[in-house]
C-alpha positions in Angstrom: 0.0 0.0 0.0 1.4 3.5 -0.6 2.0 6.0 2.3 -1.1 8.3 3.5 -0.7 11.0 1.0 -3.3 9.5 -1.3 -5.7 7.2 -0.2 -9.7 6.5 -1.6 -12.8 6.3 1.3 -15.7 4.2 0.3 -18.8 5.2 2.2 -20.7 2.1 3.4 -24.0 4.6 3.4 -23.9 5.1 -0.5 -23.1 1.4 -1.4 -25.8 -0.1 1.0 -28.5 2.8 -0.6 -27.6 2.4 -4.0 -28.9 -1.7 -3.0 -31.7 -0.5 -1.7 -32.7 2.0 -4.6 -32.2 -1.1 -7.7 -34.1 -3.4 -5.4 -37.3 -1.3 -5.4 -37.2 -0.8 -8.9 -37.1 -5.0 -9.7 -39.7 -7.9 -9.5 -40.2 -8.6 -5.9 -38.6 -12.3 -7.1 -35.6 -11.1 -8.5 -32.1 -12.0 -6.6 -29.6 -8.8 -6.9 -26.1 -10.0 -7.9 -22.9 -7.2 -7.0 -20.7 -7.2 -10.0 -17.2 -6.9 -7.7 -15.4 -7.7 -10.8 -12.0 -5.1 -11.2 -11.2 -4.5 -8.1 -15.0 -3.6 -7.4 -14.9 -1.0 -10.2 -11.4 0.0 -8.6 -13.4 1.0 -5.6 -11.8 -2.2 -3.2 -12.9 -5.4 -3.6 -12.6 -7.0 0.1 -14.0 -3.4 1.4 -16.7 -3.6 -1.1 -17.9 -7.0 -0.5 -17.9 -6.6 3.9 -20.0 -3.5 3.1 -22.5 -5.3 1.3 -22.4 -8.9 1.8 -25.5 -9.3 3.8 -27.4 -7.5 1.4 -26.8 -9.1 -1.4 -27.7 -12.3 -3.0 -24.5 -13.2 -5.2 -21.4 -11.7 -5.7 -19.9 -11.4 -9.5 -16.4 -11.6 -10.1 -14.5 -11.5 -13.8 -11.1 -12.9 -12.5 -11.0 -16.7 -11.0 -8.1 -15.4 -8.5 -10.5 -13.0 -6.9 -13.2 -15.8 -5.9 -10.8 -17.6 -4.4 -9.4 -14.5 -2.6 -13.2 -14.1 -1.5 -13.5 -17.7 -0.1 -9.9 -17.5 1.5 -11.1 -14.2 3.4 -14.4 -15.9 4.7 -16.9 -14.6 2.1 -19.9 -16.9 2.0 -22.5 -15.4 -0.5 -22.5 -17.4 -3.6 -19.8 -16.8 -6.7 -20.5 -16.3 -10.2 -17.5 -16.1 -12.1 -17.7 -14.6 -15.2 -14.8 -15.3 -17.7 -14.9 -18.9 -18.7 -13.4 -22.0 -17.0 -10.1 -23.2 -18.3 -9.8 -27.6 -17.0 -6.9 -26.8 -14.9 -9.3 -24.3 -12.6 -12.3 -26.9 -12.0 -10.8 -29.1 -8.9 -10.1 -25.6 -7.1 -13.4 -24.0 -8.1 -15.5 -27.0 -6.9 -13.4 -26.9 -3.7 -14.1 -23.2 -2.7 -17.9 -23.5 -4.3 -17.1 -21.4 -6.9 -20.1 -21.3 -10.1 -18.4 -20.4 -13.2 -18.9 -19.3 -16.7 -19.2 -22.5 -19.6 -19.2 -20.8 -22.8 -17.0 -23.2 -24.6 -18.0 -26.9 -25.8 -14.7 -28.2 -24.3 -15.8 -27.6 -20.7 -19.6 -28.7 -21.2 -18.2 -32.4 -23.1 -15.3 -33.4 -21.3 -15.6 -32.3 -17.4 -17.4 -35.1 -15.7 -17.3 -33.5 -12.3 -20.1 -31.5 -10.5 -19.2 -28.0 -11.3 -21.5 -25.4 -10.9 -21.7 -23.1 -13.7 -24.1 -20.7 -15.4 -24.0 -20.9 -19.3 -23.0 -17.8 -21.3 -25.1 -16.8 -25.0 -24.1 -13.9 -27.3 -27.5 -12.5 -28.1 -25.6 -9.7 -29.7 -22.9 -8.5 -28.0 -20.8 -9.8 -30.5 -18.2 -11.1 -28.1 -18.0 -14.1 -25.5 -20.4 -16.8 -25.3 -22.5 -19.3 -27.3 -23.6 -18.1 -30.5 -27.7 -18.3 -30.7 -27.5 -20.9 -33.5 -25.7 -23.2 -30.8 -29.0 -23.9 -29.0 -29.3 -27.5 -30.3 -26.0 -28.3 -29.7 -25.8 -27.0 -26.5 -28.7 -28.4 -25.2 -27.6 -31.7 -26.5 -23.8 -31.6 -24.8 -25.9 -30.0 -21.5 -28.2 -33.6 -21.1 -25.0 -35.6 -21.0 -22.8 -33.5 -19.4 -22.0 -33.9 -15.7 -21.9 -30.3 -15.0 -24.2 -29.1 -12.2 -25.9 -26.1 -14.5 -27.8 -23.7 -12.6 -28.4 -20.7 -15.0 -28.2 -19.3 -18.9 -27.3 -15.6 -19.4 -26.4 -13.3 -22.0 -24.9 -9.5 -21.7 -26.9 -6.3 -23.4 -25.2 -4.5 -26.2 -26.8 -0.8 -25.4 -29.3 -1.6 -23.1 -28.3 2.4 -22.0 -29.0 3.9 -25.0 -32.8 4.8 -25.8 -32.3 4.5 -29.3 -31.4 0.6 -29.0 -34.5 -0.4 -27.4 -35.7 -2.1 -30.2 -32.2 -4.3 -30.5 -32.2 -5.0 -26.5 -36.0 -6.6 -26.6 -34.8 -8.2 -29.5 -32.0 -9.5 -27.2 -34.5 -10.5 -24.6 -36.2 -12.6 -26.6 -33.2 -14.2 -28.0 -32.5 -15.2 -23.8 -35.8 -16.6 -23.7 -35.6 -18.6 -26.5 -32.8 -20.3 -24.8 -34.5 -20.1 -21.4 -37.8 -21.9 -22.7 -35.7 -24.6 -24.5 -34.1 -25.4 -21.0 -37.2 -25.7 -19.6 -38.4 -27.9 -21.4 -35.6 -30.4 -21.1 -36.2 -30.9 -17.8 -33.4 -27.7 -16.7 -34.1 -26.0 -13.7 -32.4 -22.7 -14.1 -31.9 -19.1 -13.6 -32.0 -16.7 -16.3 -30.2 -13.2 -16.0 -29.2 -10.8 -18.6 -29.4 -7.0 -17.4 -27.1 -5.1 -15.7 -27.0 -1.9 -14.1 -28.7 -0.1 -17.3 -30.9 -2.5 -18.2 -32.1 -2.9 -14.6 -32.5 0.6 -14.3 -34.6 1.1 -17.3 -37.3 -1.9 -16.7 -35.5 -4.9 -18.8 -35.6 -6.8 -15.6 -38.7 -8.0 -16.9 -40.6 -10.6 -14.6 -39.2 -13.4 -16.8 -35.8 -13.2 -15.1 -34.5 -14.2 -12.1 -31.5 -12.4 -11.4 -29.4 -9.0 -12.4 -26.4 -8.0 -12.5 -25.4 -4.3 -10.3 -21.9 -2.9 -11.0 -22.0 1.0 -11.8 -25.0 1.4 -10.3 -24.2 0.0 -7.1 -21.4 2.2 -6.7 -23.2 5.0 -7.1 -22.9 5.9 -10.9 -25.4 6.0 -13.7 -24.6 3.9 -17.1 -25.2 6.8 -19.3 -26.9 10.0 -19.8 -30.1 8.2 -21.5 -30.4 6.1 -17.9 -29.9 9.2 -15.6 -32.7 11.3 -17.2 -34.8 8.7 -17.2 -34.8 7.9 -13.9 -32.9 9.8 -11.7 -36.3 11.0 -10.6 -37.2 7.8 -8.8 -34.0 6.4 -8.2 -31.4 8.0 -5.8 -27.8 6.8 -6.5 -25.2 8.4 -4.2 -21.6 8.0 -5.0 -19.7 6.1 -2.7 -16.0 6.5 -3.9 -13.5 9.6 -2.7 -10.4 10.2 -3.6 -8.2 12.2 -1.7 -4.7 13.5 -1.7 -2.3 15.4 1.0 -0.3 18.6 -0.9 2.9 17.9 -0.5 4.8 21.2 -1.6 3.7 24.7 -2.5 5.4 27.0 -4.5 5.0 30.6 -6.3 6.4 31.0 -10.0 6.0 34.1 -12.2 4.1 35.1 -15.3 5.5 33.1 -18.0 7.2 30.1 -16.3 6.6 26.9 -18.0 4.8 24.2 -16.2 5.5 20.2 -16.3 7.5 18.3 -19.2 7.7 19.6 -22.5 6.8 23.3 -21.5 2.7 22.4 -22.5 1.8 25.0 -20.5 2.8 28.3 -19.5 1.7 30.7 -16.9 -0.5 33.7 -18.2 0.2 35.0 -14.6 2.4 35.2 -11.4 0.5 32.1 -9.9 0.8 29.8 -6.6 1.0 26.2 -7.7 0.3 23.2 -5.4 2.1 19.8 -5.7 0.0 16.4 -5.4 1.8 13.0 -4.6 -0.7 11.5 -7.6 0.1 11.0 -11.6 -0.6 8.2 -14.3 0.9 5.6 -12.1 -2.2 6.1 -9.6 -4.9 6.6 -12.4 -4.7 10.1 -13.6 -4.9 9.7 -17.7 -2.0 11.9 -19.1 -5.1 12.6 -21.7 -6.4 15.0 -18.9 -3.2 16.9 -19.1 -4.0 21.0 -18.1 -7.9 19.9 -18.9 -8.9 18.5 -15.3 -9.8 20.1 -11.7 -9.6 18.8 -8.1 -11.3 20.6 -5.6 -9.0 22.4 -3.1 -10.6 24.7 -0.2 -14.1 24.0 -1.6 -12.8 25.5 -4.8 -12.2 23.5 -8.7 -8.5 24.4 -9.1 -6.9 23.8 -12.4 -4.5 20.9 -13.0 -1.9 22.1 -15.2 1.1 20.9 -17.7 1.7 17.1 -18.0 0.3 14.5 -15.8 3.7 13.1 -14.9 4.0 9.9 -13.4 4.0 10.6 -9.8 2.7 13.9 -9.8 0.7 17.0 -11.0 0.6 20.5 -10.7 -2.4 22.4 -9.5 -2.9 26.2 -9.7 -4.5 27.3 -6.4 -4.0 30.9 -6.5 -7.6 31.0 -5.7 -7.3 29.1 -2.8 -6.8 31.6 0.7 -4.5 30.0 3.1 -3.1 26.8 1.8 -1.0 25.1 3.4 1.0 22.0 3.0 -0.9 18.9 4.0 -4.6 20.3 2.6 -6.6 18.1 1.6 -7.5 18.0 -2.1 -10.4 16.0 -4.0 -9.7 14.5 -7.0 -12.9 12.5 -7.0 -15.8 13.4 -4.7 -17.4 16.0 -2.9 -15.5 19.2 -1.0 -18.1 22.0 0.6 -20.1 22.5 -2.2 -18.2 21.6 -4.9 -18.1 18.2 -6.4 -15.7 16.0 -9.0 -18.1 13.7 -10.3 -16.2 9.9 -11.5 -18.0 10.8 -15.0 -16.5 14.2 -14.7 -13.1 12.7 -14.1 -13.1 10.8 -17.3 -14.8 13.2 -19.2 -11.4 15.0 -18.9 -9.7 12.0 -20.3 -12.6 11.6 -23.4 -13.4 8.1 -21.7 -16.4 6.5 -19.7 -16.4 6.6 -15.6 -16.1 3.1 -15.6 -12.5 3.3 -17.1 -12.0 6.3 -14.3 -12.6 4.9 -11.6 -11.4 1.0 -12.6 -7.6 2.4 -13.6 -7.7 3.8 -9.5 -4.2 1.7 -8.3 -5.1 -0.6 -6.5 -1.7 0.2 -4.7 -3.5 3.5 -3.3 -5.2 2.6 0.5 -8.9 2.0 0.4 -10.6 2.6 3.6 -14.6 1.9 4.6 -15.8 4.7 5.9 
């Protein structure tokens, strides 16, 4: 872990009312899985998961180390793994009760062992999975195979966007082809297939029996499309902070040239603070001289290259700053706020890649 110059706080609050605000917008039946996948979307995975764990009914990882780190730790809540089984990890996941991913004909023919596993379908995702003209020939390796299978699932393509509504039903359907065909083999299964977006904007239709929660759980909505549509009945609160110590201050004159390659230059004599933070910690050099971090309940500019280990920020705006402030590169500061969308708005990406490309060298801390 690095020193206490730069550490994130995860607010237990947010996480456990985020739960609570997907759960009244689902079928009463429907189990709520917590996507922990990425180091909990770089939030913390074991802080994460002893926030939530008793509100929860499954807990979904991408990464087969990090459901065994769950099980070594104590974790109890059921597993879903969601890249696919290689052979060599089925005596270890049946050990530690692990349910993984079967997308592959390999797994489903020649593992005659009770593994649990849910069985992956590219509906039109265009990526992992069955393809949809599989059925028959999944449903034939499934009745001989020895595999304990407990569910089918499929991913949404743009289940956020409004305009794709036709092609998510579409996707729906596809799922319940599968789902029906199960069924009638004698399968006893769960069916799940939205996430946090498609969750959010009703394609947790009564027909499934689980969803998926990642962005929205911690706090963050899937896209514009999804917050305006229902930001008015659902309250998300984010639960990640990031915070850094100033480590020096200094005072440079009009014209003095800022970070490597002299990208920026002063338009005026200016007081500059240091942060202990750069690219190795998660700040995109794309944000270079675009970004803010909030500094005495003020946005103060980040300016000149994001170096590795540190930027430069100009708080001549800021009254009596000291070394040691606090500054907010994510989160909330008086009044003023850096939202994770914010943050990787200033490096033309998605909140998800914010807030996943964290270090997870930097401390996390429940708060």
């Amino acid at each position: 872990m690095k020193d206490d110059l730069t550490w994130i706080e995860i607010s237990k609050k947010a996480l456990l009312n985020n739960i609570a605000q997907v759960k009244k917008n689902l079928p009463k039946k429907t189990k709520f899985m917590a996507v922990v996948k990425s180091n909990a979307y770089g939030h913390g995975l074991l802080e994460v998961v002893d926030a939530i764990e008793n509100n929860v009914d499954y807990l979904v990882v991408f990464h087969f180390k990090d459901a065994i780190l769950m099980r070594k730790k104590g974790v109890k809540k059921p597993i879903l793994m969601l890249s696919r089984i290689f052979a060599n990890q089925v005596n270890l996941a049946i050990k530690h009760d692990i349910i993984v991913t079967v997308s592959t004909l390999d797994i489903l023919q020649k593992v005659k062992k009770p593994l649990r596993c849910h069985i992956c379908i590219d509906t039109g995702l265009g990526r992992d999975g069955f393809l949809f003209s599989q059925l028959e020939e999944v449903l034939t390796a499934a009745k001989k195979s020895k595999l304990k299978i407990e569910g089918i699932y499929s991913h949404f393509a743009a289940a956020d966007e409004l305009d794709k509504a036709a092609y998510t039903k579409a996707q729906i359907e596809k799922l319940l082809i599968w789902k029906r065909a199960f069924i009638k083999n004698n399968f006893t299964i769960l069916t799940h297939q939205a996430a946090s977006a498609g969750s959010l904007m009703g394609y947790s239709n009564s027909e499934f029996d689980l969803v998926r929660i990642g962005k929205a759980l911690y706090g963050n909505w899937p896209s514009q499309d999804v917050k305006k549509t229902c930001e008015k009945k659902i309250k998300l609160m984010p639960a990640l902070t990031w915070k850094a110590k100033i480590s020096e201050l200094r005072q440079l004159k009009k014209g003095s040239k800022i970070s490597y390659n002299c990208t920026y230059e002063l338009k005026k004599d200016s007081k500059l603070a240091i942060l202990p933070i750069g690219y190795f910690d998660g700040i995109s050099r794309l944000s270079s001289s675009k970004s803010f971090v909030l500094i005495g309940g003020k946005k103060c500019p980040q300016i000149g290259r994001v170096a590795m280990n540190l930027i430069v920020v100009d708080v001549s705006s800021v009254e009596n700053v000291k070394i040691g402030d606090e500054a907010v590169i994510i989160g909330a500061q008086g009044r003023a706020e850096i939202s994770a969308t914010e943050m990787g708005a200033f490096a033309q990406t998605s909140c998800y890649e914010a807030v996943t490309r964290i270090s997870s060298t930097i401390l996390r801390k429940l708060v």
